[in-house]
C-alpha positions in Angstrom: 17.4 45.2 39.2 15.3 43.3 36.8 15.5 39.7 36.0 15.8 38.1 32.9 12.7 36.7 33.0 10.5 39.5 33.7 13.2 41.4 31.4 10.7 43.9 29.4 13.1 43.3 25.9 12.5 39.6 26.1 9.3 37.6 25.1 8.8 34.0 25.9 7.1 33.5 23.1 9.3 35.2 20.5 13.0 34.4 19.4 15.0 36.2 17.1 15.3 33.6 14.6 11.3 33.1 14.6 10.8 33.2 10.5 6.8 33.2 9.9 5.5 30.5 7.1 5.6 33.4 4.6 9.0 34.5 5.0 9.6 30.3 4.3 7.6 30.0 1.4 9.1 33.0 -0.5 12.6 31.8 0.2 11.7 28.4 -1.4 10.2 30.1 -4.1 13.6 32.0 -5.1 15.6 29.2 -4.7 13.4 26.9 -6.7 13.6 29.5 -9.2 17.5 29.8 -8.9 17.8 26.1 -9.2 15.6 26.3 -12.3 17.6 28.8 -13.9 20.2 26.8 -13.6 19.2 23.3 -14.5 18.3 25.0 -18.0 21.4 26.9 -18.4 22.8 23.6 -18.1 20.3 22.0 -20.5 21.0 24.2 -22.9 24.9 24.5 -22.7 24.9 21.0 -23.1 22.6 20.7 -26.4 25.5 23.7 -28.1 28.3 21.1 -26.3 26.6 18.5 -28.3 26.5 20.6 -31.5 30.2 21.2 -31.4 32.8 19.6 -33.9 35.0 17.5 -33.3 32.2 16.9 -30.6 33.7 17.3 -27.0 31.8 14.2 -25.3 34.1 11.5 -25.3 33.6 7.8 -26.3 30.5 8.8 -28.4 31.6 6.8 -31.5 29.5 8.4 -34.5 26.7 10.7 -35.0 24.0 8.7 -34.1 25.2 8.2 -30.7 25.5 12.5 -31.0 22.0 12.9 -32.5 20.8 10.4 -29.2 22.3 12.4 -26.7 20.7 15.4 -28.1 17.4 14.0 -28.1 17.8 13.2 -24.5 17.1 16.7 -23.7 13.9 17.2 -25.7 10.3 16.5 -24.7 8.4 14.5 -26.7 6.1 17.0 -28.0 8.9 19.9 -28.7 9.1 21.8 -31.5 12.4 23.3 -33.5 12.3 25.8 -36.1 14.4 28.1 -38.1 12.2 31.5 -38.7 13.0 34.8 -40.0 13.9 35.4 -44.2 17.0 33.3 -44.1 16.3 30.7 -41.7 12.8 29.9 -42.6 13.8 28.5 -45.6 17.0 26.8 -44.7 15.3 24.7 -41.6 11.6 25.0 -41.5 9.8 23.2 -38.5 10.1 19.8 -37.1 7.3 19.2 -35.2 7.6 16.6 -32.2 10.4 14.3 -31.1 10.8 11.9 -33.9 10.8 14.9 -37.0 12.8 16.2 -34.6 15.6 13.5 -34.8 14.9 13.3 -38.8 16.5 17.1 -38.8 19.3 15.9 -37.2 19.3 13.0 -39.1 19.6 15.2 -42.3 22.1 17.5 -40.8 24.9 14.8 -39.5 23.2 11.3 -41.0 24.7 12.1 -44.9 27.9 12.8 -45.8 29.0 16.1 -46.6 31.6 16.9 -48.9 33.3 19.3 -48.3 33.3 17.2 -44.7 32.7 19.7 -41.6 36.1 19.9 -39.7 35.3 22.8 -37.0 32.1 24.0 -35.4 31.8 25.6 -32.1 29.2 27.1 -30.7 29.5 30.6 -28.3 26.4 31.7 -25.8 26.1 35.4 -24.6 23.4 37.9 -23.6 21.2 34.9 -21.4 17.9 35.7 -20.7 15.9 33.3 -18.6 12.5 33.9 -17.6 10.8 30.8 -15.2 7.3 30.6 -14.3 6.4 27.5 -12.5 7.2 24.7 -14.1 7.2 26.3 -17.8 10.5 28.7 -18.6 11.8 30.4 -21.8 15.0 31.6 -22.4 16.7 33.6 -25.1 20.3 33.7 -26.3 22.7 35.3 -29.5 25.1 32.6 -30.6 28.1 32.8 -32.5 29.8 29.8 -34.2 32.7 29.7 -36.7 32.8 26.3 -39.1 36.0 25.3 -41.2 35.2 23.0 -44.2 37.6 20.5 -45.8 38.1 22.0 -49.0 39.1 25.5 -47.0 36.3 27.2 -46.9 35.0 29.0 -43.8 32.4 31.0 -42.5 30.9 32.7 -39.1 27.7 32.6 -38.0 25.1 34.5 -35.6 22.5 33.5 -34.6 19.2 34.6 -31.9 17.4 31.8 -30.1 14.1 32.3 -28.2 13.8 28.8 -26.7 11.2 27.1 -24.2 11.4 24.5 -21.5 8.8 22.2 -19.4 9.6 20.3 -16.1 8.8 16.8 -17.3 8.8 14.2 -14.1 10.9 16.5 -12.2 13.5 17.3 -15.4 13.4 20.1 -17.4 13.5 19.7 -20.8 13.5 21.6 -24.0 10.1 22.2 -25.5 10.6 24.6 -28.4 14.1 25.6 -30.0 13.6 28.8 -32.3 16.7 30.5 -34.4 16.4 33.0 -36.1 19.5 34.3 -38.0 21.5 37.5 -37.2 24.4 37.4 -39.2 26.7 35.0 -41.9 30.1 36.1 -42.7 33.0 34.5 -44.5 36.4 34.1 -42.6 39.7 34.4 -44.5 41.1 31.0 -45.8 43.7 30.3 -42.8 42.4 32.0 -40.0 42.7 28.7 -38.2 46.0 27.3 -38.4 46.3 24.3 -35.7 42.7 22.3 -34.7 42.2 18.3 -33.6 40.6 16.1 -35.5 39.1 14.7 -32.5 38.4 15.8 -28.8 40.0 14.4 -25.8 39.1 17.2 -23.3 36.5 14.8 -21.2 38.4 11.5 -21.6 38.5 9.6 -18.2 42.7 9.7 -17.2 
C-alpha cells in the first residue's frame, strides 16, 4: 500500500493550479486588451450620443455645453477630417484640439434655418484593432436628420478613427469620415419625435 506522500502521482513541489509567469503575463495581456476594446467602444458611442438631436444627455443647457463634452474625449493634438470626393470638400481638416472645437463651433454655434429637429446616429460593423497603448478602430454609420421646413435626408457614413492612452485614458486622436451614401427620406416618414430628451434625467 503506498502512502500519500511517497504517492508516485503527487509532487511536493508541483500543484495543479501552479500557473508559470508566462501563462500570467499573457492573461494580463488579453484582458488589458479586452478592457481597451472596451473603454473605446465606449469612447466612441459616447462622442455619436453627443452628436445626437435632441441630444440625449440631460441638463446640458445649449450647444456649447454639447460642443464641451465632446471635446472631453479628444486629445490635444487630434486630428478630424472629412476625406473622399464628397466629404473632402464639405469638412476639410481641423488640425488639433482648439480647430477642432471651431468645427464644432461652425456646425452647432450658428443658427440654422431650416433649424435641425432630428439626428441620430447608428454604429455597425466595429472593428477595433489595439496595440499597446495606440488603437484604431473603424465603423459605417447611418443617421437620418429631419429639418424644420420638412425636409429630410439619410446619411452613411465610413469612419477609420484612432485612439492614444493619455494618463491612463483613452482618447480620440484622429476622427476620419468618409462618405458612403446620402439619400432623401419621404416628407413624413417621421410622424411623432420630442423636442427634447428626457431618457437620462435623474427620477
Amino acid at each position: 500500500m503506498t502512502s500519500p506522500a511517497t504517492n508516485p502521482t503527487t509532487s511536493p513541489t508541483t500543484s495543479p493550479t501552479t500557473v508559470d509567469a508566462t501563462t500570467i503575463a499573457g492573461l494580463v495581456e488579453r484582458i488589458e486588451k479586452l478592457e481597451a476594446e472596451s473603454e473605446i467602444r465606449r469612447l466612441q458611442t459616447r462622442y455619436m450620443f453627443l452628436c445626437d438631436t435632441p441630444i440625449p444627455e440631460y441638463g446640458v443647457r445649449n450647444d456649447g455645453d454639447r460642443i464641451d463634452l465632446i471635446m472631453d474625449l479628444y486629445a490635444e493634438d487630434a486630428v478630424w477630417e472629412g476625406v473622399g470626393e464628397y466629404y473632402d470638400g464639405q469638412f476639410g481638416r481641423a488640425e488639433g484640439a482648439a480647430a477642432i472645437r471651431e468645427h464644432f463651433d461652425r456646425f452647432w454655434g450658428q443658427k440654422q434655418d431650416p433649424a435641425l429637429l432630428l439626428n441620430a446616429h447608428y454604429l455597425t460593423s466595429e472593428q477595433i484593432h489595439v496595440d499597446g497603448d495606440e488603437a484604431t478602430g473603424q465603423w459605417i454609420h447611418i443617421q437620418p436628420w429631419l429639418f424644420s421646413d420638412g425636409k429630410s435626408l439619410l446619411r452613411s457614413s465610413r469612419l477609420n478613427n484612432a485612439f492614444r492612452k493619455v494618463d491612463g485614458a483613452w482618447k480620440i486622436t484622429r476622427t476620419r469620415t468618409e462618405n458612403v451614401f446620402v439619400a432623401p427620406l419621404t416628407a413624413g416618414w417621421a410622424s411623432d419625435y420630442p423636442s427634447a430628451s428626457v431618457l437620462m434625467r435623474a427620477t
